[in-house]
C-alpha positions as CSV (number, residue, x, y, z in Angstrom):
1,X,107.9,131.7,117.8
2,X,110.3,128.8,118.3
3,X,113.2,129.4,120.1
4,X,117.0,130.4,118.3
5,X,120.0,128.2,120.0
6,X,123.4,128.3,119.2
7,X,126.9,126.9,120.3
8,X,130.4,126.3,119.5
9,X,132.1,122.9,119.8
10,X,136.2,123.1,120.3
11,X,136.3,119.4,118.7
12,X,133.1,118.7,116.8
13,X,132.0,120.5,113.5
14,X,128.4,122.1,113.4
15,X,126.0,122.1,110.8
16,X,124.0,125.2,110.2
17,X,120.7,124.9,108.8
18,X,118.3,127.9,107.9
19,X,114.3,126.9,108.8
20,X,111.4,129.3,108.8
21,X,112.3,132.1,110.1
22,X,115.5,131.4,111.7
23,X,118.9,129.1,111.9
24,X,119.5,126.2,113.9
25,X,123.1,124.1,114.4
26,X,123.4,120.5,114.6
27,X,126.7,118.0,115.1
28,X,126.2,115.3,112.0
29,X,127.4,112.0,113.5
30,X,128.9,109.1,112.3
31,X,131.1,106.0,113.3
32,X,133.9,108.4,111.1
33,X,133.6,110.9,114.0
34,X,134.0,108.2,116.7
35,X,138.0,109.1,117.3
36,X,136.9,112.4,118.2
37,X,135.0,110.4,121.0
38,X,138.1,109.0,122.3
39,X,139.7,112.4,122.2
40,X,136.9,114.0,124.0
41,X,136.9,111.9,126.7
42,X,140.7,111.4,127.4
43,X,140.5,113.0,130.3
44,X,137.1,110.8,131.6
45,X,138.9,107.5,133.2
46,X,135.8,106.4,134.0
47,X,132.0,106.8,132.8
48,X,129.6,105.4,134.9
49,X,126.2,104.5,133.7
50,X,123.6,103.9,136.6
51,X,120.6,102.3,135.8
52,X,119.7,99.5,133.4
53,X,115.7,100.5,132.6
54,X,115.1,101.4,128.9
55,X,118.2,103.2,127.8
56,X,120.4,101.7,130.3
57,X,121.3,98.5,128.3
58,X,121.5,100.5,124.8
59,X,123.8,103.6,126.4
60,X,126.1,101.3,128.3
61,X,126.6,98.9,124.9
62,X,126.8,102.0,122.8
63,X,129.3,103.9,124.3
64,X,130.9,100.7,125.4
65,X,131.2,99.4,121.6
66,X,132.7,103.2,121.2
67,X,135.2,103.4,123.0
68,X,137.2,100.3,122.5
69,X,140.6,100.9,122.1
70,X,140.2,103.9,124.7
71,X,141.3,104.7,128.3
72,X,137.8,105.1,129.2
73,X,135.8,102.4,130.8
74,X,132.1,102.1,130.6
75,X,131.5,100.8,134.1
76,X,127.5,99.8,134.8
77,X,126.0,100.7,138.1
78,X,122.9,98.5,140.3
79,X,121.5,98.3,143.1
80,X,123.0,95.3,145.5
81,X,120.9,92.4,144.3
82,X,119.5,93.7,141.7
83,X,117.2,92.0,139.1
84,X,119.3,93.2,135.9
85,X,122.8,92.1,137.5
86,X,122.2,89.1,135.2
87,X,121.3,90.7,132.6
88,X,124.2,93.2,132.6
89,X,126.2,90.8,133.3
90,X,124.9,88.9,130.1
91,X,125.8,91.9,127.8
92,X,129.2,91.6,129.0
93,X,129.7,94.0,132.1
94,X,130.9,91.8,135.1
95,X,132.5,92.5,138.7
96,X,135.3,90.5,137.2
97,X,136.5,92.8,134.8
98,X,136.0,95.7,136.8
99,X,132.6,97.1,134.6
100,X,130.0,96.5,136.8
101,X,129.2,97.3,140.6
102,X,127.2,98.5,143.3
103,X,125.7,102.3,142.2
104,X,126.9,104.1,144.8
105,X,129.9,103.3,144.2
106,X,130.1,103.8,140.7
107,X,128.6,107.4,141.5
108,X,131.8,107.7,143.7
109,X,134.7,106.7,141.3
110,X,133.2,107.7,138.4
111,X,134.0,111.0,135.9
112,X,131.1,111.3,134.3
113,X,128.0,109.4,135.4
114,X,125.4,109.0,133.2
115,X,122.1,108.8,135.8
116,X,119.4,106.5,133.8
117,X,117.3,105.2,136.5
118,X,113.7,105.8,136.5
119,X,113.0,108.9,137.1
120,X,110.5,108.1,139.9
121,X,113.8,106.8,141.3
122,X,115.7,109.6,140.7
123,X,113.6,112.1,142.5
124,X,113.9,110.0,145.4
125,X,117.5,108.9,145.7
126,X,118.9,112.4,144.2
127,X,120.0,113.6,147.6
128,X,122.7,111.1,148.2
129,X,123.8,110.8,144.6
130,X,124.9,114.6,144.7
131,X,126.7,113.9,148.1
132,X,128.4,111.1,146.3
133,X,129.4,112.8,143.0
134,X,132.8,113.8,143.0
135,X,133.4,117.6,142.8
136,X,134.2,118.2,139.1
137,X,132.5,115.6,137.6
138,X,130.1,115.3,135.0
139,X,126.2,114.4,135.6
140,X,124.5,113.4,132.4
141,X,120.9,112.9,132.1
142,X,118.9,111.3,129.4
143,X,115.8,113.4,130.2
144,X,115.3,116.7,132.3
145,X,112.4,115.1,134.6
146,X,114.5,115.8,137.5
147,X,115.4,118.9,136.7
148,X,111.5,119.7,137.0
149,X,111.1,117.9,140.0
150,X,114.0,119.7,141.7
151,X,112.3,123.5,140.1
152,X,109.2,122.0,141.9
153,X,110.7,121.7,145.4
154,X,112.5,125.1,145.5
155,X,115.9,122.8,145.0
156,X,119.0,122.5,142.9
157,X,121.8,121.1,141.1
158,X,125.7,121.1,143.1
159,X,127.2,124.2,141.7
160,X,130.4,122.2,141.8
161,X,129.8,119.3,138.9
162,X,128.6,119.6,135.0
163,X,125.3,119.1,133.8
164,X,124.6,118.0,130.9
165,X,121.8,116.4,128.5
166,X,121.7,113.3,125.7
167,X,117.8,112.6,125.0
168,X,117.6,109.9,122.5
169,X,114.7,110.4,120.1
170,X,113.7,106.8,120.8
171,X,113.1,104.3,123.4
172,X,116.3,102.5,124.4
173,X,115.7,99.3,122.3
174,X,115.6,101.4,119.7
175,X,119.0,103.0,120.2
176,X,121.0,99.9,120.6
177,X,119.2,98.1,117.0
178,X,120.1,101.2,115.0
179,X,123.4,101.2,116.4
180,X,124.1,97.9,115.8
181,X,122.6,98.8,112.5
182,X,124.7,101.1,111.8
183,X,128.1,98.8,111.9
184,X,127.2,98.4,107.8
185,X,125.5,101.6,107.2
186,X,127.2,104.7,108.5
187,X,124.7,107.2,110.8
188,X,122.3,104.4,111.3
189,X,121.2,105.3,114.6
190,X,118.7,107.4,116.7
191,X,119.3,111.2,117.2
192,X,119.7,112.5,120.1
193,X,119.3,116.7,121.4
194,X,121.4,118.0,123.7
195,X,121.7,120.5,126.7
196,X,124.0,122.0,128.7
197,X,122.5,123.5,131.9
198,X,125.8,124.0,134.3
199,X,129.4,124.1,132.6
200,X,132.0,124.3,135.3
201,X,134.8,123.5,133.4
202,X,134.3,125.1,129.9
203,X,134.2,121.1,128.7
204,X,130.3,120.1,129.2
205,X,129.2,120.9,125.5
206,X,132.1,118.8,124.0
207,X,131.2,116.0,127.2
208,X,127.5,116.4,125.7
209,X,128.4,116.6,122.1
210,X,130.5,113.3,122.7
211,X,128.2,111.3,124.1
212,X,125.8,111.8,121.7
213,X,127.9,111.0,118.6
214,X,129.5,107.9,121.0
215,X,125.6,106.6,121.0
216,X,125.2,106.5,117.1
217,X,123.3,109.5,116.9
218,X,123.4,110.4,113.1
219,X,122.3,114.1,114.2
220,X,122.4,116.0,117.5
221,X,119.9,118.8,118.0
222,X,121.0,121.7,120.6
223,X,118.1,122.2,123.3
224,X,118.0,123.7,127.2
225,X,116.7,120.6,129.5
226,X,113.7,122.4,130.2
227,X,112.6,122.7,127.3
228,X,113.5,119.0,126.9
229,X,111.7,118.0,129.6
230,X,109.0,119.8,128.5
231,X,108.8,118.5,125.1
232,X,109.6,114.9,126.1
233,X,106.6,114.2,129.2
234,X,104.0,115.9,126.9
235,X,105.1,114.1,123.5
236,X,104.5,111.1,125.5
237,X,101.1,111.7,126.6
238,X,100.3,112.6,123.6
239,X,100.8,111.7,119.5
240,X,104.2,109.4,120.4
241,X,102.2,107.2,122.8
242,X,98.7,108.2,124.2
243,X,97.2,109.8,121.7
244,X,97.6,107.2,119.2
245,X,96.8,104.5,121.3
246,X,93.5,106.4,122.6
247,X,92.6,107.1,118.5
248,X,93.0,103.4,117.1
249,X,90.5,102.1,120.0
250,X,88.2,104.9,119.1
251,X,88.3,104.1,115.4
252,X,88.1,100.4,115.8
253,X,85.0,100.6,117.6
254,X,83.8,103.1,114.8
255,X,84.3,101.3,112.0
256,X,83.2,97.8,113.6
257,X,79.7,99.8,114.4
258,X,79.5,100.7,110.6
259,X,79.7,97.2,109.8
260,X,83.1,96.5,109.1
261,X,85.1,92.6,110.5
262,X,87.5,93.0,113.2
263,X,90.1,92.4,110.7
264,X,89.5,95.3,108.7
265,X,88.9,97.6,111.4
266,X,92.1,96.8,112.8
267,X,93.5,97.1,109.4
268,X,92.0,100.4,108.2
269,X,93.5,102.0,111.8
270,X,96.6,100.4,113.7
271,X,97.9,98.7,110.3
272,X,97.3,101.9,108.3
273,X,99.0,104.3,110.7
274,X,102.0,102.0,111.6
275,X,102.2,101.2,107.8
276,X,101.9,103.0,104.9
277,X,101.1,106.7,106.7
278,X,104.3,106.6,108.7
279,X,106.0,105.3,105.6
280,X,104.8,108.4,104.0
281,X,105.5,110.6,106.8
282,X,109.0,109.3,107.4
283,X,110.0,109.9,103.8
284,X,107.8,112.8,102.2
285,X,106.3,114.5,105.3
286,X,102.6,114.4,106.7
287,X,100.9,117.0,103.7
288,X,102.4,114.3,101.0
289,X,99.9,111.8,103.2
290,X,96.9,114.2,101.8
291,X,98.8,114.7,98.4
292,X,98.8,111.2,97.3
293,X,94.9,110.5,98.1
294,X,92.1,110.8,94.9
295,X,89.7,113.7,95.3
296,X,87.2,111.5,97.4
297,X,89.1,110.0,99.9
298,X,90.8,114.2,100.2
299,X,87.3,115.1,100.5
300,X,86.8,112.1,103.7
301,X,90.5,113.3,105.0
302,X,89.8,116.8,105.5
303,X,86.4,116.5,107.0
304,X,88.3,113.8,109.9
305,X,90.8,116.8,109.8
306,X,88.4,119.4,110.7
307,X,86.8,117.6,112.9
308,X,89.7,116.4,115.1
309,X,92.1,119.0,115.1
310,X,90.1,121.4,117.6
311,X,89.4,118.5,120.0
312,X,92.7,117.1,120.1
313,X,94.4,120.0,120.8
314,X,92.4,121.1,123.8
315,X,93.7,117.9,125.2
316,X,97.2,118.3,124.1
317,X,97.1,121.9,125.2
318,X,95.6,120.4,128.4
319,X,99.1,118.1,128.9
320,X,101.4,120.7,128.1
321,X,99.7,123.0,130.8
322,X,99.7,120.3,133.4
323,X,103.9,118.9,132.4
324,X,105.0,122.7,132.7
325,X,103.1,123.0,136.2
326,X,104.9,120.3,137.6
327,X,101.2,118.4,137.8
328,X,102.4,115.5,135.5
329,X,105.7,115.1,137.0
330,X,104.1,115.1,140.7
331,X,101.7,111.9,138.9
332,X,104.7,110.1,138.4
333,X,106.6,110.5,141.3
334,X,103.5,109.6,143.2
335,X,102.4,106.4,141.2
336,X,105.8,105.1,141.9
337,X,104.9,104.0,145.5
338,X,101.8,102.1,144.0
339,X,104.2,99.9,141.8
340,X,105.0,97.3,144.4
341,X,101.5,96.6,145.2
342,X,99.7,97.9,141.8
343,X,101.7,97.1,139.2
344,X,100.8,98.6,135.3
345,X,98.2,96.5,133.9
346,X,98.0,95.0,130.9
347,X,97.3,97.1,127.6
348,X,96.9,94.5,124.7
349,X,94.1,92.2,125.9
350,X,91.1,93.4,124.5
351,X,89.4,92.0,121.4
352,X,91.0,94.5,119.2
353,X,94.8,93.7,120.0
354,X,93.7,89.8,120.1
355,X,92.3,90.8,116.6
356,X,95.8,92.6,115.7
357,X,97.8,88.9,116.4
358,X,96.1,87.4,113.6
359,X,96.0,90.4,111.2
360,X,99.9,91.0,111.8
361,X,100.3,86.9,111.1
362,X,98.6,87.0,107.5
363,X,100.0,90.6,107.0
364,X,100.9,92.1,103.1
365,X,102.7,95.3,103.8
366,X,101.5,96.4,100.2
367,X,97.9,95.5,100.8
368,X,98.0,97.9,103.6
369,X,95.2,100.4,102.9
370,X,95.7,104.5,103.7
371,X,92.1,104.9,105.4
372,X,91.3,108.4,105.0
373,X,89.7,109.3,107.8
374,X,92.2,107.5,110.1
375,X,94.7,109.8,108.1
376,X,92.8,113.1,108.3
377,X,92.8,112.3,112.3
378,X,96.0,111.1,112.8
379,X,97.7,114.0,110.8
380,X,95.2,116.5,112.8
381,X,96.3,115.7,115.9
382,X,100.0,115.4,115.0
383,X,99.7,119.0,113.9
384,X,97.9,120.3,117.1
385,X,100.9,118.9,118.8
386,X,103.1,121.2,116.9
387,X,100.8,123.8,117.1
388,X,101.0,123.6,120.7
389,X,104.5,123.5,120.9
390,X,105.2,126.1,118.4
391,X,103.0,128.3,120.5
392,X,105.1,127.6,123.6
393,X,108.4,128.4,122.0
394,X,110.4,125.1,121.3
395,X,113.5,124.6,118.9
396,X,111.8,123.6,115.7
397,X,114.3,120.8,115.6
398,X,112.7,119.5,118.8
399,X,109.4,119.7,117.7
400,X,110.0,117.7,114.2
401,X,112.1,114.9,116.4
402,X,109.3,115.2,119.3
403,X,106.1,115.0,117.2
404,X,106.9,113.3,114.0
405,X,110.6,111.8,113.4
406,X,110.8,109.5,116.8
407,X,106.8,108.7,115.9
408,X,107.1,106.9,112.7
409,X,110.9,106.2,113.0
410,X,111.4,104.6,116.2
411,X,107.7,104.4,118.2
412,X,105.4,103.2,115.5
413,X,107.2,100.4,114.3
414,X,107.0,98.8,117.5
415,X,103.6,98.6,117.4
416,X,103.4,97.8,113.9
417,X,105.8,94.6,114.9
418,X,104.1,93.6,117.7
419,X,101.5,95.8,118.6
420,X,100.9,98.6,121.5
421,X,102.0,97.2,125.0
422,X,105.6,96.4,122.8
423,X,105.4,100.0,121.8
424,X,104.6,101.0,124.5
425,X,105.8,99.2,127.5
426,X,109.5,99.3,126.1
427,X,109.5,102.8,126.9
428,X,110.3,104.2,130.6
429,X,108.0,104.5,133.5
430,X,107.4,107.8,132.7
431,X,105.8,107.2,129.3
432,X,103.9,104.2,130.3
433,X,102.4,106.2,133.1
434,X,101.8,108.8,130.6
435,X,100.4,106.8,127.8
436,X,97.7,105.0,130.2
437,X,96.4,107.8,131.8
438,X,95.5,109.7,128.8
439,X,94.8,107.3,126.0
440,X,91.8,107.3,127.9
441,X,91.0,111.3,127.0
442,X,91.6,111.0,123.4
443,X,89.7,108.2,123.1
444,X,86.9,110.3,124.6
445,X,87.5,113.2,123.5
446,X,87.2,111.7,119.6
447,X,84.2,110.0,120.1
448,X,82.6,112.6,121.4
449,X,83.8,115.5,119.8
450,X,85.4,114.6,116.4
451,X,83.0,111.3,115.7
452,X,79.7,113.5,116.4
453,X,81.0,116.7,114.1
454,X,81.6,114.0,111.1
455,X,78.2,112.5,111.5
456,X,76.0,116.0,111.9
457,X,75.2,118.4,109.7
458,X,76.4,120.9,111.9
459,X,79.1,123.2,109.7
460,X,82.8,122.8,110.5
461,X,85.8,125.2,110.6
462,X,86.8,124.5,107.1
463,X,89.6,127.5,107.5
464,X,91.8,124.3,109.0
465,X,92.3,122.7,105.9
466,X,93.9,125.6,104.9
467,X,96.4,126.4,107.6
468,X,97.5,122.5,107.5
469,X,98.3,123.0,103.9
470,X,100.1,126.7,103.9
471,X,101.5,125.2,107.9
472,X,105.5,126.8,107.9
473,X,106.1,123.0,109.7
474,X,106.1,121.3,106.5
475,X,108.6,123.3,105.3
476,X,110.9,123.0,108.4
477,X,110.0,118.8,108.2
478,X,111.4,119.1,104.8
479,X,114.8,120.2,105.9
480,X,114.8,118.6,109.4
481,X,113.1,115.4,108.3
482,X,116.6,114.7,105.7
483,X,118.0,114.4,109.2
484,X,115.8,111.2,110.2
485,X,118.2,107.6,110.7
486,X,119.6,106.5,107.5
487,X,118.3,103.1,107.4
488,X,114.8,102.0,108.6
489,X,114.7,100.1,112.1
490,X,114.9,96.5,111.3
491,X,112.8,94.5,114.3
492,X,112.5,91.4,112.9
């Protein structure tokens, strides 16, 4: 059963939407809604954003863009010789007009401070950072990793500050191109849910609410940081990043073995998932990807579907398992000492990706062919995602955005741009991390499992077919998935 969430905003209007079985309430955004902003944060002299990783750049130039006009500075926090001084510095924030400086001591003057260093980072540096908060103040987190890293230690939040959530639906590049985006088209941006886990002052919702619509957000789902957390390190591993990744090598080297050109196997698996599937996704949901096929390639989609869906969710139940222990979190924070020394390898070497430069050169977008059984697998494992997260009690909101909004919205057309290290190496530490250990699995698993149940005679569970098409998701997408951005991400 997914879980019911409520809230009322003293300055933003909610939306109240009825899904299967229940009601959730969202903030619509909007550049028309960005005097509220200002109002909001009148009494926030100073927002400190630490950290200029993935959302770093996009969340300082956001709310920077935002709030001019305002009495609230967007000030940028580093590290003392930093690698991204010149870089921030670059986008405008400089010690000479007082918006950027040492971390610490941005932490220290700041109102709210919007913590966006790795999180690797964060779990090792959060001890000073809450001595150096100032009592009252506002902590904002763009993802609840620490929060599971501090359950995991038997440790805390300071009772005395705010804690709040924004969690982009999107890597950070993505958030600044929408927003910029959004300058001609109204609620161009990336949505964003929101949490509020310690309210001191009876202001962290509108803080939280604020934020959100200051980044562009053109909707803000309501969530509790665990469950974000949650949501957010498995989606990763699995159909945002991992999974697919894991799936188009396992297909490439399928359809090359039955005799098809490296150019067409790259074609009938990245090309079609990034292109015309997502399209279809994005705009009509994933049953209108079966919908639109003739009986025979339905016929080749549901036996991939049958055969996938069972393997694929043992790993994705397998993820979700290990992110709610705290085992996938302790991965993290222990891979980060290995950075210095063993830095993440390259991802897009391999014939297939080589293959994938000259295919996206000589690229038709209409020519781009659905392959069925690259559907029936792709759709089967993005519904054992939901299926697992149904079954563990998440904000249906949260698992539309999580599994299938921020997939073809804001993930997949990075890869369809450039391919899968720009996919995926824009994204954090955490996902990169994620994505490379368990591509791995799913490419396994599928060959092993799905591949060999397609090519025996063995009989399937054909009862599948018929939960994906009756699934209550597909309703839910059809109300949530209005609430996708309201222009498609241009990356070239």
């Amino acid at each position: 059963m997914a879980m019911s969430l409520d809230f009322n905003s003293n300055i933003f209007e909610k939306m109240v939407f009825e899904l299967k079985g229940g009601k959730e309430s969202v903030v619509k955004g909007g550049r028309d809604l960005f005097p509220l902003v200002h109002q909001t944060f009148s009494a926030i002299h100073q927002i400190g954003v630490i950290g200029w990783g993935s959302q770093g750049p996009a969340q300082a130039q956001n709310l920077r863009d935002t709030l001019r006009g305002s009495d609230t500075r967007v000030k940028v926090g580093l590290r003392p010789g930093s690698s991204s001084m010149a870089a921030a510095r670059a986008a405008g924030f400089t010690e000479e007009n007082g918006t950027l400086g040492e971390m610490f001591e941005v932490i220290a003057e700041s109102d709210m401070v919007l913590l966006l260093i790795s999180d690797a980072a964060q779990t090792e540096l959060y001890p000073e950072i809450f001595k150096t908060l100032k009592p009252g103040s506002t902590l904002g987190l763009s993802h609840g990793f620490l929060l599971g890293h501090l359950d995991s230690v038997g440790e805390s939040f300071p009772d005395n500050i705010n804690v709040i959530a924004v969690c982009p639906k999107g890597m950070g590049p993505s958030v600044r191109r929408l927003y910029v985006q959004g300058e001609e088209v109204n609620g161009a941006g990336i949505n964003s849910s929101f949490a509020v886990h310690q309210d001191t002052d009876g202001m962290a919702l509108d803080y939280a609410l604020a934020w959100a619509v200051g980044l562009g957000s053109p909707y803000c789902f309501q969530t509790t940081l665990e469950s974000e957390y949650k949501s957010d390190i498995f989606g990763e591993r699995g159909i945002l990043l991992g999974a697919v990744h894991g799936m188009v090598e396992a297909l490439y080297r399928r359809y090359k073995s039955e005799g098809q050109s490296p150019e067409d196997a790259f074609k009938n698996t990245v090309e079609s998932i990034t292109g015309p599937i997502s399209k279809v996704i994005s705009h009509e949901g994933i049953l209108a990807v079966y919908e639109h096929m003739d009986q025979d390639d339905k016929s080749r989609f549901e036996a991939a579907y049958v055969a996938a869906y069972s393997p694929a969710k043992d790993i994705l139940q397998e993820i979700y398992d290990d992110v709610a222990c705290g085992n996938e979190i302790r991965s993290v924070v222990n891979a980060s000492s290995r950075f210095d020394s063993f830095p993440m390898g390259q991802i897009d070497a391999t014939e297939m990706w080589v293959v994938g430069e000259t295919v996206r050169a000589n690229r038709v977008e209409a020519e781009i062919p659905i392959h069925a059984v690259t559907a029936g697998i792709y759709c089967a494992t993005m519904m054992a995602q939901i299926d697992v997260l149904l079954a563990a009690g998440h904000p249906y909101s949260e698992i539309v955005n999580e599994s299938v909004i921020e997939c073809v919205d804001s993930l997949n057309p990075y890869m369809h741009f450039k391919g899968i290290a720009y996919m995926v190496d824009n994204c954090s530490n955490t996902a990169r991390l994620g994505s490379r250990k368990w591509a791995p699995r799913f490419d396994y698993i599928l060959t092993q499992q799905a591949f060999t149940a397609l090519d025996s005679n063995e009989p399937m569970h054909w009862q599948l077919m018929d939960d994906f098409k009756s699934h209550e998701i597909h309703d839910v997408l059809q109300v949530v998935g209005k609430m996708r951005p309201s222009v498609d991400i241009s990356l070239g």
